[in-house]
C-alpha positions in Angstrom: -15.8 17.8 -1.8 -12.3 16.4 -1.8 -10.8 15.7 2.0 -6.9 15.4 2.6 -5.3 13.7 5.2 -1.8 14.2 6.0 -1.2 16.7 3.5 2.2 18.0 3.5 4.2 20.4 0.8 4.9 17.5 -1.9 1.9 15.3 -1.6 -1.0 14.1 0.3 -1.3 10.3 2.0 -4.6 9.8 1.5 -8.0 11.7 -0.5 -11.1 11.0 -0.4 -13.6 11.9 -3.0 -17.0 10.6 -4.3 -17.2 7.7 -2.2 -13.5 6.8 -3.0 -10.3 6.4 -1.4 -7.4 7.3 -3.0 -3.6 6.2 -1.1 -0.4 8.1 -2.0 2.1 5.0 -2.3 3.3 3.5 0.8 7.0 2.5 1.6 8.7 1.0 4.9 9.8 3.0 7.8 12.2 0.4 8.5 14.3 0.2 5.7 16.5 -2.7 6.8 14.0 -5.3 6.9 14.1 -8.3 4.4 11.0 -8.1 2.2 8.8 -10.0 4.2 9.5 -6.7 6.9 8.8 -4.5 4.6 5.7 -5.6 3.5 4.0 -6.0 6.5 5.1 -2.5 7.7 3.5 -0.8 4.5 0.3 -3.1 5.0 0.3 -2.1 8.3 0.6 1.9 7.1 -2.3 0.7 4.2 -4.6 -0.3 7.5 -4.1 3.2 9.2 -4.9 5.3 6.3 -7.9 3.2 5.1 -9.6 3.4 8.7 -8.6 6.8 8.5 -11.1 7.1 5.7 -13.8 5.2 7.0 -12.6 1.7 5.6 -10.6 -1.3 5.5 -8.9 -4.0 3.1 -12.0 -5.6 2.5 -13.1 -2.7 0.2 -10.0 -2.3 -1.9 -10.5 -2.0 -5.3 -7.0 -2.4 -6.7 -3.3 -2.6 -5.8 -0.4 -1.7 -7.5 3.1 -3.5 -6.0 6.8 -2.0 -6.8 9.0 -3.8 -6.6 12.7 -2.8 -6.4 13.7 -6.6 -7.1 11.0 -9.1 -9.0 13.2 -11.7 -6.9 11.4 -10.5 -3.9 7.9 -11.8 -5.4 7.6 -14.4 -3.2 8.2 -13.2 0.0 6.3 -9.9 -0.7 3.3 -12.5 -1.0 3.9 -14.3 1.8 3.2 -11.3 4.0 0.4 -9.6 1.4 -1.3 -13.5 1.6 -1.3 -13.5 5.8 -2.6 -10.0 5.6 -5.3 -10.0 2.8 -9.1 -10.6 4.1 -9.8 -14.2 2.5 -12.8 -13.3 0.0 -11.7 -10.2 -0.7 -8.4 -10.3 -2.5 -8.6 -7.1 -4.7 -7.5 -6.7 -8.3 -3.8 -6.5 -8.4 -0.4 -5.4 -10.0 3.2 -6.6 -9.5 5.9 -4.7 -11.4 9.6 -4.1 -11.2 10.4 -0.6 -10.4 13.4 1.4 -9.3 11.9 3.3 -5.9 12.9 6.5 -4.8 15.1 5.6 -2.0 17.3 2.2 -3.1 17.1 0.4 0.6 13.5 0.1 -0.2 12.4 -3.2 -1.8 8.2 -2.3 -1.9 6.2 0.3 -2.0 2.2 -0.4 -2.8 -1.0 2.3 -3.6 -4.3 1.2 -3.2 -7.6 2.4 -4.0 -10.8 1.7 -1.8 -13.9 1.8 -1.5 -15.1 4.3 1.2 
């Protein structure tokens, strides 16, 4: 059986299936934040849906990072390096990406472990 959360008329945050949890990608709420900001906002979102689902960073099994500017690598992994359980770095992505709203600078999907 497939669960939803936050389903809405375009797309759901989060499913869960076979043990699996699947994240829509996450963006900002605060678009005016520098990079560092934004990051730890859409971590922060990443830890609500994955408890949400029974689980936490620890049992991420990938992550795919957009980045509106590659410029922005550093500081998007100063924040993902505070926040990321030591031990349990998952397999990772990093790309440069035009996101759907421009003020954005991040948006990152991850896959867990349920």
């Amino acid at each position: 059986m497939i669960q939803r959360f936050d389903v809405g008329p375009r797309m759901s945050e989060l499913a869960v299936y076979n043990g699996v949890a699947y994240l829509a990608g996450q963006v900002p709420e605060d678009a005016s934040l520098d990079i560092v900001g934004q990051t730890r906002q859409v971590l922060e979102a990443i830890d609500t849906l994955l408890a949400q689902a029974g689980t936490d960073k620890t049992r991420i099994l990938r992550a795919q990072i957009y980045l509106a500017d590659i410029a922005d690598f550093a500081g998007m992994n100063q924040a993902w390096d505070a926040w990321v359980a030591p031990g349990h770095t998952p397999p990772r992505a990093t790309v440069q990406a035009p996101l759907a709203d421009p003020q954005w600078k991040v948006e990152i999907v991850v896959t867990a472990a349920a």
